[in-house]
C-alpha positions as CSV (number, residue, x, y, z in Angstrom):
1,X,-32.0,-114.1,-7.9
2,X,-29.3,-113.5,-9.9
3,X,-30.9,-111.6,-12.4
4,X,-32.0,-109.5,-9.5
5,X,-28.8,-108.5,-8.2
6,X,-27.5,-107.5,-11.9
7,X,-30.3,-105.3,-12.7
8,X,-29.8,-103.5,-9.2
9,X,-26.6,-102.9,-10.2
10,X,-27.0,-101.8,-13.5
11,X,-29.2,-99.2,-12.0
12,X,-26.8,-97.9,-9.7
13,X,-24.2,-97.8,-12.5
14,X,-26.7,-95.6,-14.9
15,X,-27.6,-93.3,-11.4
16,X,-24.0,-93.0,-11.1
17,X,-23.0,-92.2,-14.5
18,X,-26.4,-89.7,-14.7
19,X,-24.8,-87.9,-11.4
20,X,-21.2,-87.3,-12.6
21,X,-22.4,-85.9,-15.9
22,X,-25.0,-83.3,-14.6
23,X,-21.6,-82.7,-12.3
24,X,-19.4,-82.2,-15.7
25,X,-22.3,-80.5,-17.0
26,X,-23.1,-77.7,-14.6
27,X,-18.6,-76.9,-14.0
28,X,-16.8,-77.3,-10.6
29,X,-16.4,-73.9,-9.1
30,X,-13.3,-75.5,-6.9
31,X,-12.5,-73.3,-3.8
32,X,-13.2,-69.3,-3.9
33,X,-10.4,-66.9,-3.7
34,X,-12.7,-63.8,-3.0
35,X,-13.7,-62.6,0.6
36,X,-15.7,-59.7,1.1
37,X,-14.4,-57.3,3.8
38,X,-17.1,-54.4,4.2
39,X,-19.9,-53.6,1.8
40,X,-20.6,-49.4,0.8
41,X,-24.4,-49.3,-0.1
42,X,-24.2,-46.3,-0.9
43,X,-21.9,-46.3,-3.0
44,X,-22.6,-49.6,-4.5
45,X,-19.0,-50.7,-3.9
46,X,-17.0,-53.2,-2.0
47,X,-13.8,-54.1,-0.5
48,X,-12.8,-57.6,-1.7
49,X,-9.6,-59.6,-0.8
50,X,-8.0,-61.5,-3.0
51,X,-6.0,-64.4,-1.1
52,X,-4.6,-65.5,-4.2
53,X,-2.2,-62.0,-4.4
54,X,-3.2,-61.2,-0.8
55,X,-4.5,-57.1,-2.2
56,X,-7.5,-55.2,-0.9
57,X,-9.4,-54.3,-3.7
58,X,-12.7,-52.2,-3.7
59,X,-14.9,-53.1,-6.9
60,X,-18.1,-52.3,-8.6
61,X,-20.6,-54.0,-10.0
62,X,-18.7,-55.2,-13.8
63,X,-15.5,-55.6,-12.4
64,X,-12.9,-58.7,-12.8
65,X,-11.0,-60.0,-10.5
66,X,-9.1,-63.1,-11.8
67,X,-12.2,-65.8,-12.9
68,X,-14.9,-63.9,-10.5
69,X,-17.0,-61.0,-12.0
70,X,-18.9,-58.8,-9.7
71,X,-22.3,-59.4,-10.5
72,X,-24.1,-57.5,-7.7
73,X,-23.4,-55.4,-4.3
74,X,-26.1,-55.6,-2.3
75,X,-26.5,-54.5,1.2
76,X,-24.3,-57.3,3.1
77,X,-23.3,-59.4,0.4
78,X,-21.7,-59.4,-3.2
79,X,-23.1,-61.8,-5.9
80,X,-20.2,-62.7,-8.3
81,X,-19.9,-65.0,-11.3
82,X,-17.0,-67.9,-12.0
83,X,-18.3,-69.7,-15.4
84,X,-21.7,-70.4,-15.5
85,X,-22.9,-70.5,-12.1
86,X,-23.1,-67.2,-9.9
87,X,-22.3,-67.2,-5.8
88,X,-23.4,-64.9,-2.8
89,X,-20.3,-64.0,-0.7
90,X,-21.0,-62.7,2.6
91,X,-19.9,-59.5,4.3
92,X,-17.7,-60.1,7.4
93,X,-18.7,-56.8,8.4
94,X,-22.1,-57.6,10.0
95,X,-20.4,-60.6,12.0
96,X,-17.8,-58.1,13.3
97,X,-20.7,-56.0,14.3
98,X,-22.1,-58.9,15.7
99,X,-19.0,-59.5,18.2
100,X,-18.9,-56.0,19.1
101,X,-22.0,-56.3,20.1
102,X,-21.6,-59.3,21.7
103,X,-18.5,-58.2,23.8
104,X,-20.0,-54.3,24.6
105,X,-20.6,-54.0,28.8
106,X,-24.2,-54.2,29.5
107,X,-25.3,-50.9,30.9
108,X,-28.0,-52.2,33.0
109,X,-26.0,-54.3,35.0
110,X,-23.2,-52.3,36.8
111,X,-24.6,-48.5,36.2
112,X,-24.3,-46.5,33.1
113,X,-21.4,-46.6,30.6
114,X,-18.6,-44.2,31.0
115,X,-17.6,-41.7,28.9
116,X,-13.8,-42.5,27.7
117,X,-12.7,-39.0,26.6
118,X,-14.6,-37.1,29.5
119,X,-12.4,-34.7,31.5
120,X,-12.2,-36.2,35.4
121,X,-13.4,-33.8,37.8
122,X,-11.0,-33.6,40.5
123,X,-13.3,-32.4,44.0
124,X,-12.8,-29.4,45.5
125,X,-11.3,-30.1,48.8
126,X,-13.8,-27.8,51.2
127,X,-12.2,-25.8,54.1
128,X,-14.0,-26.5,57.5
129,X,-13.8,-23.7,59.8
130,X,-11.5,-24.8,62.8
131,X,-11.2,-22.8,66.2
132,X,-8.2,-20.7,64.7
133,X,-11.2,-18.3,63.2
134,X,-13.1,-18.1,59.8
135,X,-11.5,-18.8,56.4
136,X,-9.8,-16.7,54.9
137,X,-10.8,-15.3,51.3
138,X,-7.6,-15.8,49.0
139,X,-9.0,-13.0,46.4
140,X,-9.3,-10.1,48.8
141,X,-7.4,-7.4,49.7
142,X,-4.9,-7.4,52.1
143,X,-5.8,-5.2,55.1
144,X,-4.4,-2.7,56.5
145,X,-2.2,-3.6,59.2
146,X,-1.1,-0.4,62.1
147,X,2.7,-0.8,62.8
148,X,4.3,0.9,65.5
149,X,6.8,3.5,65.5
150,X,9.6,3.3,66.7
151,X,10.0,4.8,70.7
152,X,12.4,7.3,69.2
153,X,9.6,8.9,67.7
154,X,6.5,8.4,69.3
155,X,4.7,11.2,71.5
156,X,6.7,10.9,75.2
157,X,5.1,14.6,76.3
158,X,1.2,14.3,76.1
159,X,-1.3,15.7,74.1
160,X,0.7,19.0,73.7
161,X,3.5,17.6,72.5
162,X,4.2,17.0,68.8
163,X,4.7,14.8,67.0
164,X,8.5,14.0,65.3
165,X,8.4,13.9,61.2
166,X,11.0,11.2,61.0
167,X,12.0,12.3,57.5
168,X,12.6,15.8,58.8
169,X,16.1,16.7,58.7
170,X,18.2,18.5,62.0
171,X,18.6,21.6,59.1
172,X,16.7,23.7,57.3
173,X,17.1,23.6,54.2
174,X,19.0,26.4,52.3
175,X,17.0,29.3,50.2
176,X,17.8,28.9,46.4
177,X,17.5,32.7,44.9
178,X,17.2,32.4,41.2
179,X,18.3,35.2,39.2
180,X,15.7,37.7,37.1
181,X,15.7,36.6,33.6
182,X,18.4,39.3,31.7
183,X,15.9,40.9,29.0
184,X,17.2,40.4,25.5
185,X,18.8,43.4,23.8
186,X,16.9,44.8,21.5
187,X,17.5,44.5,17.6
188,X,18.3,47.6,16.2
189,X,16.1,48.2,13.2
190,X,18.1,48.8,10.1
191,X,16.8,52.0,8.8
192,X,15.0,52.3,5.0
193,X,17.3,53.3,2.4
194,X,17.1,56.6,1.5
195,X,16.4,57.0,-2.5
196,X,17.8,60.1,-3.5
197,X,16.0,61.1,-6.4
198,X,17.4,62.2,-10.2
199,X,18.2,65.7,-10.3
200,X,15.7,67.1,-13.1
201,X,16.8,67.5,-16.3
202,X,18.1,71.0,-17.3
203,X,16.2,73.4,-18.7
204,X,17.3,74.7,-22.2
205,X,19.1,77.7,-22.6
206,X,16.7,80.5,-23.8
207,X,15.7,80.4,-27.3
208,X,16.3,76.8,-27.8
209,X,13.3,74.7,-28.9
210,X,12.3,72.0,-26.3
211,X,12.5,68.3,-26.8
212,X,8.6,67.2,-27.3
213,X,7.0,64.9,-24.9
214,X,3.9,63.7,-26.3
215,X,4.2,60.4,-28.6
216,X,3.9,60.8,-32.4
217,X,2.4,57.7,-34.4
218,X,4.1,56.8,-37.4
219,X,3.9,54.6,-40.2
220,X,6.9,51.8,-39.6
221,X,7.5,51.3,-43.4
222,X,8.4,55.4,-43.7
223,X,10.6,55.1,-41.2
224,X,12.3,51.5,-42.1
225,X,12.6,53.2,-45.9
226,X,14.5,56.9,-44.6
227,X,17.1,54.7,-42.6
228,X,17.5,52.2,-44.8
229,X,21.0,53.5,-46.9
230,X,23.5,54.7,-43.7
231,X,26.1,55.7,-46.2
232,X,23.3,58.8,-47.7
233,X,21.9,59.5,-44.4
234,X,25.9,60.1,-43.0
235,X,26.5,62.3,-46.4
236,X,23.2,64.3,-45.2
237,X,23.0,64.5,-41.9
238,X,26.5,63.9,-40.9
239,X,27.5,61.9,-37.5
240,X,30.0,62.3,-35.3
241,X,30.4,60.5,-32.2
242,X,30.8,61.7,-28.6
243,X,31.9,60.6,-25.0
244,X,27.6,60.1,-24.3
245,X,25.8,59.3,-28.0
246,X,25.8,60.2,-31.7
247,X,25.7,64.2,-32.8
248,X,23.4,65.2,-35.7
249,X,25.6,67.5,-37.7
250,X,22.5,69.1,-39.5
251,X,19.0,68.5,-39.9
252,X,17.0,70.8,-42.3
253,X,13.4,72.1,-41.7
254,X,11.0,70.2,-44.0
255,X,13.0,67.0,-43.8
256,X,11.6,63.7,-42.7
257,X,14.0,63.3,-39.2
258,X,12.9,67.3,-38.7
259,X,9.3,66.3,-38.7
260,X,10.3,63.6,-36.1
261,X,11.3,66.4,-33.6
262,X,15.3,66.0,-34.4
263,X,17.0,69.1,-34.7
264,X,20.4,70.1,-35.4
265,X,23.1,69.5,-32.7
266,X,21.2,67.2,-30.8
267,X,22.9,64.1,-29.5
268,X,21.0,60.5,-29.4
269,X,22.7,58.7,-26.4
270,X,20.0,55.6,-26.6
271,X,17.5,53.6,-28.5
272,X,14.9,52.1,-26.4
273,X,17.2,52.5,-23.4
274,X,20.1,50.5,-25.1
275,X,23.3,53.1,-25.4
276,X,24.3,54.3,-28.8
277,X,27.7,54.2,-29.0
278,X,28.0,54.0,-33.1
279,X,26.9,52.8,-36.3
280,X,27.1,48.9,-34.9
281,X,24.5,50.0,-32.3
282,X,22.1,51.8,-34.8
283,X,22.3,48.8,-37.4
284,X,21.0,46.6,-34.6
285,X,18.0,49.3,-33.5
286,X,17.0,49.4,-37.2
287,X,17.1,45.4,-37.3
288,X,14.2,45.5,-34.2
289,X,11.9,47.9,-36.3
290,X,10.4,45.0,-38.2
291,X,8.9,43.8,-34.9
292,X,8.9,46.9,-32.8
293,X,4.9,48.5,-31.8
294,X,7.0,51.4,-30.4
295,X,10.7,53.7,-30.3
296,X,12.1,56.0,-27.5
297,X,14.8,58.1,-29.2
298,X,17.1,59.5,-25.8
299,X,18.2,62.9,-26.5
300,X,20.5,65.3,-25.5
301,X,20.2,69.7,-26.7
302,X,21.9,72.1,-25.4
303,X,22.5,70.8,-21.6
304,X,19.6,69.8,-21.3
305,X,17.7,65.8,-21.7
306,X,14.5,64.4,-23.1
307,X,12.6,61.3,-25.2
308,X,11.1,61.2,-28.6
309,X,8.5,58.6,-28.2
310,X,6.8,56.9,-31.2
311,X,4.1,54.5,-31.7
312,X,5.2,52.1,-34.8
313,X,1.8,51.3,-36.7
C-alpha cells in the first residue's frame, strides 16, 4: 500500500515538474500593455494605446512599441509579437459599433426616424372667409378710393354750372414780355494791307551801257585766282567807298572784271544780298566762293540799278 501511495506521488511530482518547465520554456507574456482603438484597412494601420505612457499611437505593420512588435493589421484585429509567442488584440471598434447599434431607436416601432438637421416647417395659418367679406390679397394694388370735395367746391348750380379749380387763384396772372434779343454788332473787317510796290529802277541816262540781266557761267577757280591779291586789284582798279557800296575807279575793256559786265563808275552795294560796306565785307564774300554754286553782284550806274548774276561751275 505503501509503495502505492509513493509512486502516485512521485508521478504527480514528475507531472508537476514537466508542467512548470514547458511554462519556463514557452516565456510568461505577463499582462499586455497594448489596446487597439480603431483599425484602418485600408491603410493597413492602427491606433494603439499604450497604458503604460497613456499615448495614442497609430502603427504599421514593423513597428515597436516597448516589448510588442506589430506583426499584422488585419481587418478588426492587430497580431503583435512579445518574445517568442505572438497575440491577436481585438478592435474595440466593432463593439462600439455593436452598442450603437444596440442603442439606435427601432424605426418600425414608433414610425420612421427623424431627420435631426431638417428645417421644421412651421404651417401656414389659412384665413377662413368670415361674414366681414372675402380675403383680402396683401400683394395687390391698392384701389382707388373717390374722396369728396370739399362743399366749398363742389357744383351747387346744376349741370350748367362749372366746376371750381381749387388751385385757381382770385388773379390772373401777370403777362411777362421778354425783350427781342439785341443783334450783335458786327465786326468790322480789318482791311488787306495795301503793298505798294518798288518804284522801277531808273533807266540809264542815254548812251550809257545797260547792266546785263541774263546769268553768265563761270569757272569758280578764274574767279577765286583774279580776286585773290586785294592789294593789286586796289592798285588797278582803285576803290573808293560811298554812302550805298564800293565805286570801281576804272575798269579797262579786255580785262577779266570787264568781261564780267563791270564797267567803270559802277558802284557794288551787295554780294548775294549781304551790303558791301568795305574791304571786311568783300574778304568775307570771297571766303563763301569755295562753296558757292552761284553770285549776284548788286549794282548801281549812272542812277540807275541792276544784278550781275553768275552760275559758279
Amino acid at each position: 500500500m505503501r509503495a502505492r501511495l509513493a509512486s502516485i506521488l512521485l508521478l504527480t511530482l514528475v507531472a508537476t515538474g514537466s508542467a512548470a518547465a514547458d511554462r519556463a520554456a514557452k516565456g510568461r507574456v505577463g499582462k499586455v500593455t497594448l489596446r487597439v482603438a480603431q483599425v484602418f484597412p485600408e491603410t493597413g494601420q492602427a491606433l494603439v494605446l499604450d497604458k503604460t505612457t497613456g499615448r495614442h499611437l497609430v502603427v504599421s505593420e514593423g513597428d515597436t512599441i516597448g516589448k510588442y512588435q506589430i506583426v499584422e493589421v488585419g481587418d478588426d484585429e492587430v497580431v503583435v509579437r512579445s518574445g517568442t509567442r505572438e497575440l491577436v488584440l481585438p478592435s474595440d471598434e466593432p463593439a462600439r459599433v455593436d452598442r450603437e447599434k444596440a442603442t439606435a431607436p427601432d424605426a418600425t416601432a414608433e414610425g420612421p426616424l427623424l431627420d435631426p438637421y431638417a428645417v421644421e416647417a412651421k404651417p401656414v395659418a389659412a384665413s377662413t372667409p368670415s361674414a366681414a367679406g372675402p380675403l383680402l390679397d396683401p400683394y395687390a394694388p391698392e384701389p382707388i378710393r373717390e374722396v369728396l370735395a370739399p362743399a366749398t367746391q363742389r357744383a351747387t348750380g346744376g349741370a350748367g354750372t362749372p366746376l371750381v379749380d381749387p388751385y385757381a387763384s382770385g388773379e390772373a396772372p401777370p403777362v411777362v414780355v421778354a425783350p427781342l434779343p439785341v443783334p450783335p454788332k458786327p465786326v468790322p473787317s480789318t482791311p488787306a494791307p495795301v503793298v505798294t510796290p518798288a518804284p522801277p529802277a531808273p533807266a540809264p541816262a542815254p548812251g550809257v551801257e545797260v547792266v546785263r540781266v541774263e546769268t553768265q557761267t563761270i569757272k569758280r577757280g578764274e574767279l577765286s585766282a583774279a580776286l585773290a591779291d586785294f592789294d593789286r586789284l586796289s592798285k588797278t582798279i582803285g576803290f573808293t567807298r560811298t554812302a550805298t557800296g564800293v565805286r570801281l575807279g576804272k575798269v579797262d575793256a579786255g580785262t577779266y572784271f570787264y568781261g564780267l559786265g563791270l564797267r567803270t563808275g559802277d558802284v557794288v552795294t551787295a554780294i548775294d544780298g549781304a551790303p558791301l560796306r568795305g574791304l571786311d565785307d568783300a574778304a568775307g564774300a570771297y571766303a563763301r566762293l569755295g562753296s558757292a554754286k552761284k553770285l549776284a553782284l548788286d549794282v548801281e550806274r549812272a542812277g540807275a540799278r541792276g544784278t550781275l548774276r553768275f552760275a559758279l561751275k
